[in-house]
VEXRO-810559 format. One line per field, with one value per residue (C-alpha): chain; x negated, y negated, z negated; residue number from 1; residue in three letters. Coordinates in steps of 0.2 Angstrom, whole numbers, plus 5000, padded with zeros to 4 digits. Layout:
BEGIN
kette <- (A, ...)
c1 <- (X, ...)
c2 <- (Y, ...)
c3 <- (Z, ...)
nr <- (NUM, ...)
rest <- (ALA, ...)
This chain:
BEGIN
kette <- (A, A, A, A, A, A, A, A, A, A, A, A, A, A, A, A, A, A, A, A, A, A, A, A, A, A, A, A, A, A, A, A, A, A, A, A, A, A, A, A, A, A, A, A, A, A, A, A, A, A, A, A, A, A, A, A, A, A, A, A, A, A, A, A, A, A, A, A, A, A, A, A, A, A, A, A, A, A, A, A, A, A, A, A, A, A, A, A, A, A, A, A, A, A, A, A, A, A, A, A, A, A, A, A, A, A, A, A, A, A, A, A, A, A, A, A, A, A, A, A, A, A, A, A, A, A, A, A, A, A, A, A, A, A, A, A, A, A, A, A, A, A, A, A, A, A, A, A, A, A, A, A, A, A, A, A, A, A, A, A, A, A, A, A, A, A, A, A, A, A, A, A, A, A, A, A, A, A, A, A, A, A, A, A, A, A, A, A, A, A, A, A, A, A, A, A, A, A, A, A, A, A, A, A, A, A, A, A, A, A, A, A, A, A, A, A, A, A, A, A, A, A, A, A, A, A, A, A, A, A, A, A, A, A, A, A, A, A, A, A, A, A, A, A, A, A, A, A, A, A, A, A, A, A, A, A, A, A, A, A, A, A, A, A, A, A, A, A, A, A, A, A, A, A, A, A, A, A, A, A, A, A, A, A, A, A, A, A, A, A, A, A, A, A, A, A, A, A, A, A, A, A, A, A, A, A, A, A, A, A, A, A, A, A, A, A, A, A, A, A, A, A, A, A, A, A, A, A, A, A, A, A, A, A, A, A, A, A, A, A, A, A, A, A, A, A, A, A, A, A, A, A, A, A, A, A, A, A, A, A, A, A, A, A, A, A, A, A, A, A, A, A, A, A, A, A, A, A, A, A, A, A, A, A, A, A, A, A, A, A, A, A, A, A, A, A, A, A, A, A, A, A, A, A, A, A, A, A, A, A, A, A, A, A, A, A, A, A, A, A, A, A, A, A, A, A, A, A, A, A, A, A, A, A, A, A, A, A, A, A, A, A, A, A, A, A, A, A, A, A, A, A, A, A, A, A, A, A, A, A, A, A, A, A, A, A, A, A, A)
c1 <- (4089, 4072, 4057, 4041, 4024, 4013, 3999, 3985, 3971, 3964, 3977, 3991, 4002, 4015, 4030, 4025, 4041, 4036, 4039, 4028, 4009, 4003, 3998, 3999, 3986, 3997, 4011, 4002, 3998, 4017, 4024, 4007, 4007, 4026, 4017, 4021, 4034, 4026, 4015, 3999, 4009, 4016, 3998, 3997, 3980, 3972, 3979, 3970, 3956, 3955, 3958, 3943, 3935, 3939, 3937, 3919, 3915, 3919, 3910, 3894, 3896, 3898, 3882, 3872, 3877, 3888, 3907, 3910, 3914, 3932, 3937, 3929, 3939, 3955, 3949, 3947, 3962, 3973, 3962, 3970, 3989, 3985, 3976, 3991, 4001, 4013, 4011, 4012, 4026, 4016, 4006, 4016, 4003, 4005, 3994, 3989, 3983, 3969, 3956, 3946, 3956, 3955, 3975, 3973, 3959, 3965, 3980, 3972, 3962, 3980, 3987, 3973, 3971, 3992, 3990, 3973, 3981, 3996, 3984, 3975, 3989, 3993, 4006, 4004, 3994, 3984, 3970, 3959, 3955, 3953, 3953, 3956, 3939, 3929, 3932, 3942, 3930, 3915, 3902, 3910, 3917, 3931, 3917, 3913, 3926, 3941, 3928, 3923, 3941, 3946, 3933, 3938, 3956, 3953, 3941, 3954, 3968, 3959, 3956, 3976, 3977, 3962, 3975, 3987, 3977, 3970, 3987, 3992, 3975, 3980, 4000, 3992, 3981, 3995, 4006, 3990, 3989, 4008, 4005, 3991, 3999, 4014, 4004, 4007, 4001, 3985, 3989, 3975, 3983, 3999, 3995, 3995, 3976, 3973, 3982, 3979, 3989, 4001, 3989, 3973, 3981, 3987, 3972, 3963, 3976, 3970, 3951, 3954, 3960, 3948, 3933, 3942, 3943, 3923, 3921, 3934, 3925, 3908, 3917, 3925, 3907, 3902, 3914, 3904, 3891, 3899, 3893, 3898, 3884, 3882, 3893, 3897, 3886, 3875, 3861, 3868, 3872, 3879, 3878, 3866, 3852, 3854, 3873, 3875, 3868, 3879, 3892, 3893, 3887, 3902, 3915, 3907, 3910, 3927, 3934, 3924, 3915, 3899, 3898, 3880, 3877, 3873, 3852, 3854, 3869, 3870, 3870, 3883, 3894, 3896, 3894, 3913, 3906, 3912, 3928, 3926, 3921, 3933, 3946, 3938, 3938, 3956, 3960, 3951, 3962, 3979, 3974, 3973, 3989, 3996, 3990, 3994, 4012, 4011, 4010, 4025, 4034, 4030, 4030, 4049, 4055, 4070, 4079, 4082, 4072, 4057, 4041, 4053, 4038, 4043, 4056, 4055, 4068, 4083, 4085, 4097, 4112, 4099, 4113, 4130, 4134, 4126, 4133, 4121, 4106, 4093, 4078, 4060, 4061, 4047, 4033, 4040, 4040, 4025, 4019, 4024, 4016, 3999, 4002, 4002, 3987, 3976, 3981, 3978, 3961, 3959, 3965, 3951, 3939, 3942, 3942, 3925, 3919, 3926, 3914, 3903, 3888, 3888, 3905, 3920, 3936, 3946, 3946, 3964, 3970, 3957, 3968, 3983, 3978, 3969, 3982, 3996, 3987, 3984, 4001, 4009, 3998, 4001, 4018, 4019, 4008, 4019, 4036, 4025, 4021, 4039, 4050, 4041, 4025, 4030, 4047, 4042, 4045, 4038, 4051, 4039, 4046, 4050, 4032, 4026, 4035, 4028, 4010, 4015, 4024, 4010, 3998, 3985, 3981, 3972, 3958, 3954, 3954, 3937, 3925, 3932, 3940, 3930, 3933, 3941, 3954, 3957, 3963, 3972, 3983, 3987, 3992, 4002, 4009, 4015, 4020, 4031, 4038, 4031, 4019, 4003, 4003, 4014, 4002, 3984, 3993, 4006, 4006, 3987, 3980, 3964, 3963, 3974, 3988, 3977, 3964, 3978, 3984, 3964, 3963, 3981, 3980, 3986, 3969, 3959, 3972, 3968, 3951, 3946, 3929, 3920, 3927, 3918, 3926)
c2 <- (4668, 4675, 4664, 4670, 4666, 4664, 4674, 4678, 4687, 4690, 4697, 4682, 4678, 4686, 4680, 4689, 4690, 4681, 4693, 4707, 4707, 4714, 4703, 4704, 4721, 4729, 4725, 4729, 4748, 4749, 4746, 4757, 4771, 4780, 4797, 4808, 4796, 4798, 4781, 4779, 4775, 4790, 4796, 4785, 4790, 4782, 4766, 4770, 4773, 4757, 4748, 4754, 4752, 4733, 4729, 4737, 4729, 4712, 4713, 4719, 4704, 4692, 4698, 4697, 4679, 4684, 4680, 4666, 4671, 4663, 4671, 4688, 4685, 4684, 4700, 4708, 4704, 4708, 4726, 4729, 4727, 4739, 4752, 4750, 4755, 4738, 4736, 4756, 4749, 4737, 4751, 4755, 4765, 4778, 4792, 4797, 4784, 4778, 4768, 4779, 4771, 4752, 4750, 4757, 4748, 4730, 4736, 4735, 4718, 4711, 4715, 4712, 4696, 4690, 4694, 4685, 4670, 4669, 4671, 4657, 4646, 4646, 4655, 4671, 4668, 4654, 4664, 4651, 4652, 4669, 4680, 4697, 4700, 4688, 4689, 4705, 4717, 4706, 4716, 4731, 4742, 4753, 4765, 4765, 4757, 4771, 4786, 4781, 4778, 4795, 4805, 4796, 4801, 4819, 4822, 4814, 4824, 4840, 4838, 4842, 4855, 4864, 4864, 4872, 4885, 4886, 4890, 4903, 4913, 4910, 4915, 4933, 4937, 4935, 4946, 4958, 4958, 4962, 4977, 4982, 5001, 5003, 5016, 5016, 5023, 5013, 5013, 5012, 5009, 5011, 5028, 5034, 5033, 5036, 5031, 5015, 5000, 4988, 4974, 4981, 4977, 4958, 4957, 4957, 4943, 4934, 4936, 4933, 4915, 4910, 4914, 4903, 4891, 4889, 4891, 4874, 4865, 4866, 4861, 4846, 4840, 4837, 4822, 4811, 4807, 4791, 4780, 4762, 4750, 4757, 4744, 4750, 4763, 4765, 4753, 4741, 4726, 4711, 4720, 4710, 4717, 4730, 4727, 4747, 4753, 4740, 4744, 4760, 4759, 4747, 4761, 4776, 4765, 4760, 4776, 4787, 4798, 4800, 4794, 4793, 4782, 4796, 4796, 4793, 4783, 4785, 4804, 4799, 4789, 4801, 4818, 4826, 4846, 4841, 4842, 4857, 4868, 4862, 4866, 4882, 4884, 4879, 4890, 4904, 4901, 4902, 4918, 4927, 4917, 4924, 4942, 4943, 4937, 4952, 4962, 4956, 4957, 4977, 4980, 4973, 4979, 4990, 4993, 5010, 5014, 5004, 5003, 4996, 4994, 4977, 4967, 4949, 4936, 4933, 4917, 4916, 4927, 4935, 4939, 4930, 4948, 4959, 4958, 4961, 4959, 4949, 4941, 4939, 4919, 4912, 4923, 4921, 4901, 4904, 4913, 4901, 4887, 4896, 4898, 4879, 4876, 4891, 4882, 4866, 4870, 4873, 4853, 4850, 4862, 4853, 4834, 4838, 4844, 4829, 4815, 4809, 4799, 4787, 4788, 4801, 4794, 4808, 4807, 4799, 4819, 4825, 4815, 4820, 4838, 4838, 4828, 4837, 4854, 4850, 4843, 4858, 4871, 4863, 4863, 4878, 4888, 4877, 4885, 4902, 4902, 4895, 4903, 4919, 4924, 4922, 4931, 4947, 4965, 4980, 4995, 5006, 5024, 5022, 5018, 5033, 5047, 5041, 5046, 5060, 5066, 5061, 5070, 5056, 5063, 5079, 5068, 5069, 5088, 5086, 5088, 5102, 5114, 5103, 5093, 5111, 5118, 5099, 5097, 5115, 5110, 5092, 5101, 5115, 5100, 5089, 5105, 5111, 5097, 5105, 5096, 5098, 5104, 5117, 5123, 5122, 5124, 5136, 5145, 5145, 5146, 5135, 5125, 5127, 5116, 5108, 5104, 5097, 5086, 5082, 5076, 5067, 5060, 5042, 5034, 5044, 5038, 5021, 5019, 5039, 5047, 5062, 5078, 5094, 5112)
c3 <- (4657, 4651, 4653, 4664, 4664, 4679, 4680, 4693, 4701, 4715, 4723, 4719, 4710, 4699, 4688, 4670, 4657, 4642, 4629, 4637, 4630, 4646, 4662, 4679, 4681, 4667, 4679, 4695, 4687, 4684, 4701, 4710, 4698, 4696, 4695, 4678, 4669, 4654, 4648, 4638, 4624, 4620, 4617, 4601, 4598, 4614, 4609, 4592, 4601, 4612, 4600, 4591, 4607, 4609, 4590, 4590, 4605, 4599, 4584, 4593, 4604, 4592, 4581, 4599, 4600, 4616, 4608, 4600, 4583, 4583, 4598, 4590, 4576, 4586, 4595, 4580, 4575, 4590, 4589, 4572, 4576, 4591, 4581, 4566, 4580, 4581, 4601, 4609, 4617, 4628, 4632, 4649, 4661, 4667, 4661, 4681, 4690, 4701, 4698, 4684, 4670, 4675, 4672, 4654, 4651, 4656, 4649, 4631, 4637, 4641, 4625, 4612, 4623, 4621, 4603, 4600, 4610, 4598, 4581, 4586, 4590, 4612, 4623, 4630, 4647, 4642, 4646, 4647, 4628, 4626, 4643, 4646, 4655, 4649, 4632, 4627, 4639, 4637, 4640, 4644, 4660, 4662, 4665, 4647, 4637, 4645, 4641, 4624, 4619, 4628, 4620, 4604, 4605, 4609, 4596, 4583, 4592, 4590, 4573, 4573, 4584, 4575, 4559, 4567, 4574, 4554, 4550, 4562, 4555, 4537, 4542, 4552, 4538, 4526, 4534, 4537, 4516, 4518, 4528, 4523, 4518, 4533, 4542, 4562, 4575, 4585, 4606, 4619, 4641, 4632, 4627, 4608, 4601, 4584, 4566, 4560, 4548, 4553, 4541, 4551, 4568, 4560, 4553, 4569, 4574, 4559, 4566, 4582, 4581, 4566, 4581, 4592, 4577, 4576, 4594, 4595, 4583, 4589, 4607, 4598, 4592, 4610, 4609, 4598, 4609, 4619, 4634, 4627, 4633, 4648, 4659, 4678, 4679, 4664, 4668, 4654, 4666, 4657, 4641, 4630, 4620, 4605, 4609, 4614, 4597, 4589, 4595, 4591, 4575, 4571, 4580, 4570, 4552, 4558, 4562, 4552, 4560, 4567, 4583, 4593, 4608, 4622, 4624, 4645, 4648, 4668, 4665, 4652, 4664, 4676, 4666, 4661, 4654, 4638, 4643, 4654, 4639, 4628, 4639, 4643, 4627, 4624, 4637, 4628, 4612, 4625, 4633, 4614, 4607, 4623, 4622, 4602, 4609, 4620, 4608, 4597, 4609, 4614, 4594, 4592, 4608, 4606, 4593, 4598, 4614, 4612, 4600, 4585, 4573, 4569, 4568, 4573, 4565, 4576, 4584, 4596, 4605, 4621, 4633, 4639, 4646, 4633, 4617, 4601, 4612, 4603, 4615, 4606, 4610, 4603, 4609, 4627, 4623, 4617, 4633, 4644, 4635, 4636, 4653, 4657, 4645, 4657, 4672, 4665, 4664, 4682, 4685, 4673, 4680, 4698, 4693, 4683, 4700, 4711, 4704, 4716, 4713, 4698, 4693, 4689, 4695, 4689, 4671, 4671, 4675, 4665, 4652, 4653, 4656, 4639, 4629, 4636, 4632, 4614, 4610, 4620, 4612, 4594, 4594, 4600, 4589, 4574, 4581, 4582, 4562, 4556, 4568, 4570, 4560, 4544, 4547, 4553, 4543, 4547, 4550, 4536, 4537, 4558, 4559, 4550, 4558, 4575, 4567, 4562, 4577, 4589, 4599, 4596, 4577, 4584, 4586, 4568, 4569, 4582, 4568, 4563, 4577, 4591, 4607, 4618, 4604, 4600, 4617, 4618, 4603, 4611, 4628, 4619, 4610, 4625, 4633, 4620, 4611, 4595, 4580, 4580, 4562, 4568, 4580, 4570, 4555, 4554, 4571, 4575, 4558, 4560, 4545, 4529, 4522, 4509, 4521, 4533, 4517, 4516, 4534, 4535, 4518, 4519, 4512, 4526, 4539, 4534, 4528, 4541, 4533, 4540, 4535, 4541, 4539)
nr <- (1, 2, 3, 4, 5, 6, 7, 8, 9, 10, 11, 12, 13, 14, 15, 16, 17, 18, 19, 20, 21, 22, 23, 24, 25, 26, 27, 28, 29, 30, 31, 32, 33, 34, 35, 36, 37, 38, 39, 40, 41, 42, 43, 44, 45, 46, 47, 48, 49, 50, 51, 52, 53, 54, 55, 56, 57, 58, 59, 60, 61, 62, 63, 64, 65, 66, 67, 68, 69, 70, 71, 72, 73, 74, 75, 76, 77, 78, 79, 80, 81, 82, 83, 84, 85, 86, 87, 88, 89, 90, 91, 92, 93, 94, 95, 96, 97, 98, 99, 100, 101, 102, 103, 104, 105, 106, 107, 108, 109, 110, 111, 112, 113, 114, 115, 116, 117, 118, 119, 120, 121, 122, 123, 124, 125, 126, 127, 128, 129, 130, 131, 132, 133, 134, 135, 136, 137, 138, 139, 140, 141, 142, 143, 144, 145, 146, 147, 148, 149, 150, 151, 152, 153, 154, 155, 156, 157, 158, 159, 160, 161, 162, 163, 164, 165, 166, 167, 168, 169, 170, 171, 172, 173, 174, 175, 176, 177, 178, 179, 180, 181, 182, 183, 184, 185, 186, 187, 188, 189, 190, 191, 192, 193, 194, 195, 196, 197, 198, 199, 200, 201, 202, 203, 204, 205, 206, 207, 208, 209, 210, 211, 212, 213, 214, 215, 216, 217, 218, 219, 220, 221, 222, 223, 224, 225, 226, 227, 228, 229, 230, 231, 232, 233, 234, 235, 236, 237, 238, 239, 240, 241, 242, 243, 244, 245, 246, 247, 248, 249, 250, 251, 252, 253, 254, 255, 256, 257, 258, 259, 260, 261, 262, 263, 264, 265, 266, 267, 268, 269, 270, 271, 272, 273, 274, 275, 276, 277, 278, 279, 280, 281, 282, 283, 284, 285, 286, 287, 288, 289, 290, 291, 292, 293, 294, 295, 296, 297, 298, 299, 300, 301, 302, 303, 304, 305, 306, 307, 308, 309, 310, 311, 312, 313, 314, 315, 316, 317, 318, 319, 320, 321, 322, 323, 324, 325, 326, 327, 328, 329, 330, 331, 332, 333, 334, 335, 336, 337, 338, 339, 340, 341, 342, 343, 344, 345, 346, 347, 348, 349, 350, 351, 352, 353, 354, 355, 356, 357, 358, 359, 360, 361, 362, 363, 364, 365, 366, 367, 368, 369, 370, 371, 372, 373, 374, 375, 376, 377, 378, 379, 380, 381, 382, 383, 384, 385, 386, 387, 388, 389, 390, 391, 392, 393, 394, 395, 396, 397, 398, 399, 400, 401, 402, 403, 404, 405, 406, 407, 408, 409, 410, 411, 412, 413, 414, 415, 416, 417, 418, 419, 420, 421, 422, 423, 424, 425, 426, 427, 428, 429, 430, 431, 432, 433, 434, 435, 436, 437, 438, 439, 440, 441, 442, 443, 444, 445, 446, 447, 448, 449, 450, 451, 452, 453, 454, 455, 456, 457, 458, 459, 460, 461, 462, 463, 464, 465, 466, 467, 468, 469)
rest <- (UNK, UNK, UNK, UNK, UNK, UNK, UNK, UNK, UNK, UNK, UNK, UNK, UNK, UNK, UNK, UNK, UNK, UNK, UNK, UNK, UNK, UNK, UNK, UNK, UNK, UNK, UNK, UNK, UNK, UNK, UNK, UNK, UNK, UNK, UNK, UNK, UNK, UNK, UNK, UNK, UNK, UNK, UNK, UNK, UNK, UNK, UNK, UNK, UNK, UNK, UNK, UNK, UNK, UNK, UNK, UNK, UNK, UNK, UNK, UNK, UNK, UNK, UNK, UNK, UNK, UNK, UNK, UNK, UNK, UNK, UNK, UNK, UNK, UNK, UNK, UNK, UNK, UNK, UNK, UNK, UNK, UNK, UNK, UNK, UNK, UNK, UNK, UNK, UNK, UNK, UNK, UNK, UNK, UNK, UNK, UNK, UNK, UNK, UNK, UNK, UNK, UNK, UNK, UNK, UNK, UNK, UNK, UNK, UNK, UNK, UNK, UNK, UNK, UNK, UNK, UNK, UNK, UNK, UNK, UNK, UNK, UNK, UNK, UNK, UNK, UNK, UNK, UNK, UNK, UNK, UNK, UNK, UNK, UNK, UNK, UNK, UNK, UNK, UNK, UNK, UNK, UNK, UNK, UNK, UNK, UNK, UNK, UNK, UNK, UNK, UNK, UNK, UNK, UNK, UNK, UNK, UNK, UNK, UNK, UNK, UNK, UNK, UNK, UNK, UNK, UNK, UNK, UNK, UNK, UNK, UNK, UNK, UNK, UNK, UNK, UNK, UNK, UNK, UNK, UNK, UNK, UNK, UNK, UNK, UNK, UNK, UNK, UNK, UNK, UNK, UNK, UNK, UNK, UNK, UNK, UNK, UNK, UNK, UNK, UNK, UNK, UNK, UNK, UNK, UNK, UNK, UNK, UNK, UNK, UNK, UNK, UNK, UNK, UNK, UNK, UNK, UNK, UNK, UNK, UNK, UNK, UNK, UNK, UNK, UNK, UNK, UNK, UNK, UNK, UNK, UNK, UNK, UNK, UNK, UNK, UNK, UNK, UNK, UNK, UNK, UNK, UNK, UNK, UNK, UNK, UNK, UNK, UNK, UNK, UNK, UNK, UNK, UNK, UNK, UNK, UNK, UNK, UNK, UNK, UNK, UNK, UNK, UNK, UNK, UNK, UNK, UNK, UNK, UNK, UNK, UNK, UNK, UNK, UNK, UNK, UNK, UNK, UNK, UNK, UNK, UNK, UNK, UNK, UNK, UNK, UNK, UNK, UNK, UNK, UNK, UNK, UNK, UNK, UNK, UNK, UNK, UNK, UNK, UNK, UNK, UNK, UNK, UNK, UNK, UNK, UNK, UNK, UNK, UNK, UNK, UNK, UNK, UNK, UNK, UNK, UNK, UNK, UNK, UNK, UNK, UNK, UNK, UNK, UNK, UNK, UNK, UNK, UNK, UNK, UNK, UNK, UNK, UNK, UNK, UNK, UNK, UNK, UNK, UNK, UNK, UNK, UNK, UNK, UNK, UNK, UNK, UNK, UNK, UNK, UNK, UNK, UNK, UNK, UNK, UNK, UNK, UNK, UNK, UNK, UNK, UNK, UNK, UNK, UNK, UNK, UNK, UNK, UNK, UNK, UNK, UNK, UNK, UNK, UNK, UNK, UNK, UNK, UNK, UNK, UNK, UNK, UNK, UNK, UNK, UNK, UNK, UNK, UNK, UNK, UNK, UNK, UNK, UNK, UNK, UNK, UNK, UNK, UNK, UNK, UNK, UNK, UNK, UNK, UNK, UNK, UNK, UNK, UNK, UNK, UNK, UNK, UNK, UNK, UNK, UNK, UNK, UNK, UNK, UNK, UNK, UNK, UNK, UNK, UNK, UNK, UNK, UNK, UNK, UNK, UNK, UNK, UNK, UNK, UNK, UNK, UNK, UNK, UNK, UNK, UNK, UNK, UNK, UNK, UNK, UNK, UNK, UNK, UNK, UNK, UNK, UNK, UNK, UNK, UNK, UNK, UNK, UNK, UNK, UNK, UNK, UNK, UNK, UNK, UNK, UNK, UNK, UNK, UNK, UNK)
């Protein structure tokens, strides 16, 4: 039979299995908090983070003369193995939960405090050399230990997503080089507008998304400034003097970047806009990925009665009833991913606004919207590039006749002929079925071959100049 441990708060008692690292409020979280399934530990970077969290918190202490410095080393030490990633398993809460992170943070104090017990030579539990509270959180609160490791973890999670997105801008733009000559007709409501490229129209993907890369990186640098110090509710209670600063300094050197401690930490404590614009921002990016998929899918859609500009790689049989049919897959996967992440940022939106007083007690949901959105989106825009981006061809010569059989290329005849008899050769057109070179060229007489040739050239289709009569 497996051994226990008994542990306590004060609440009881509880019979703890000897091999975990967690304790009894670890435990407590587990049986209280059944709500998504998924644990912090499948969000390796908040361990990370905490452990930074708890690392540079210990060394802070012990520098103020708060820790003793064997305890801080045992700290520090139990901080390590959970920031190499040796314990997630132990990590066990759920990632929705009540109590503004409490479980998640005494999960980490648990943990760092069953490791530290072990290096300096006790059992699991024996808490009364190195305790979870006392020591592991010494001078600390859930309300700014969670946080800080929260904003930590997203800004160190972003740093991925904003790689992928750089690859979906570098994967459009390639394929805007590619096309740069198929020639095709521009659409405005669905309707034919004027001539344009096929590598124009990627092009503008490739635009598009780079905005959204500079627009998620200055979002991203709003997570840098971080609350630790602040205790309960930013007054500093228990925390001893010059520990904040400290502290910080230790976790910007540690991990690596720069890291400021926030200039009013009771604002600091309760405010959550940072993640309300990067979420809105986030969103931002979903709704272009979204429409650009759109747009794929409209520009493959066919083969025979649709647009049938492009053609999309086939990935899988579309029908069980319909042989040879061919569904665009990954833009509609795509779709629906960006449709999570836009309504993901209402749950943000609405947990920002539900903090009352000193405190947010939201941020768990906060959490799990923002690391489910970014892992989500990621992968995602990933199975975008190599299942679809990069595998697309243009359908060259289909692309130009509908030019040159549309109404929509009168507009280059305004200059010369004017906005009425334009429009009287675009009605004869659509009434009649005929060209509209057929009309002003050969039937009407109101401009001559070569100035046709002039006008409909493909360089002055691509790049249009004005050209008078």
């Amino acid at each position: 039979m497996e051994t226990t441990r008994k542990e306590h708060d004060f609440l009881g008692e509880l019979d703890i299995p000897n091999h975990l690292y967690y304790g009894i409020q670890t435990f407590r979280a587990v049986e209280n908090f059944n709500i998504t399934g998924i644990p912090i530990s499948k969000e390796p970077l908040f361990i990370k983070a905490l452990g930074y969290v708890k690392k540079g918190a210990a060394m802070a202490n012990r520098d103020c003369g708060a820790l003793d410095p064997k305890l801080a080393e045992a700290i520090c030490y139990g901080s390590d193995q959970v920031i190499a990633g040796k314990f997630d398993q132990e990590f066990v809460s759920d990632l929705i939960q009540g109590g503004a992170g409490t479980s998640v943070n005494m999960n980490a104090n648990e943990v760092i405090a069953n490791i530290g017990l072990e290096y300096l030579g006790h059992k699991k539990g024996e808490y009364k050399f190195l305790h979870p509270n006392n020591h592991v959180n010494c001078s600390q609160s859930t309300n700014d230990a969670y946080p800080s490791a929260f904003r930590i973890a997203v800004y160190l999670k972003m740093d991925h997503f904003i790689k992928t997105l750089e690859a979906l801008e570098v994967a459009f733009a390639a394929k805007g080089k590619e096309f740069n000559r198929v020639l095709k007709m521009g659409r405005t409501q669905l309707q034919d507008a004027v001539p344009m490229t096929l590598g124009q129209e990627f092009n503008s993907y490739a635009t598009t998304i780079g905005e959204d890369v500079r627009r998620l990186k200055d979002a991203q640098s709003l997570l840098l400034e971080i609350n630790m110090g602040a205790t309960a509710i930013g007054t500093k209670v228990n925390a001893p003097q010059g520990y904040p600063e400290l502290c910080v300094n230790y976790l910007a050197k540690e991990i690596g970047i720069p890291l400021t401690l926030a200039p009013d930490l009771i604002e600091a404590t309760v405010d959550t806009g940072a993640y309300v614009q990067i979420m809105g921002t986030m969103k931002r990016t979903a709704v272009k990925v979204s429409k650009i998929c759109n747009d794929l899918r409209l520009l493959s859609s066919g083969p025979r009665t649709g647009f049938n500009e492009i053609n999309l790689p086939p990935r899988q049989p579309g029908s069980s009833i319909m042989p040879g049919k061919v569904n665009p897959v990954i833009p509609e996967v795509v779709n629906q991913t960006c449709f999570y992440v836009i309504g993901q940022d209402l749950t943000v939106t609405m947990a920002a606004e539900a903090g009352q007083l000193q405190l947010n007690v939201m941020e768990p949901v906060i959490g799990f919207a923002m690391f489910t959105s970014l892992d989500y989106l990621s992968n995602a825009i990933q199975t975008l590039i190599d299942k679809c981006i990069v595998g697309i061809t243009a359908n060259e010569s289909h692309c130009y006749d509908l030019v040159m059989n549309s109404i929509g290329i009168v507009t280059q005849l305004n200059p010369i002929l004017g906005y009425e008899e334009s429009a009287s050769i675009a009605g004869e057109a659509l009434k009649t079925g005929k060209s509209v070179h057929q009309i002003a060229v050969v039937e009407r007489q109101l401009i001559t071959q070569e100035k046709w040739d002039e006008i409909y050239s493909l360089e002055n289709l691509i790049h249009p100049k004005f050209i008078s009569s």
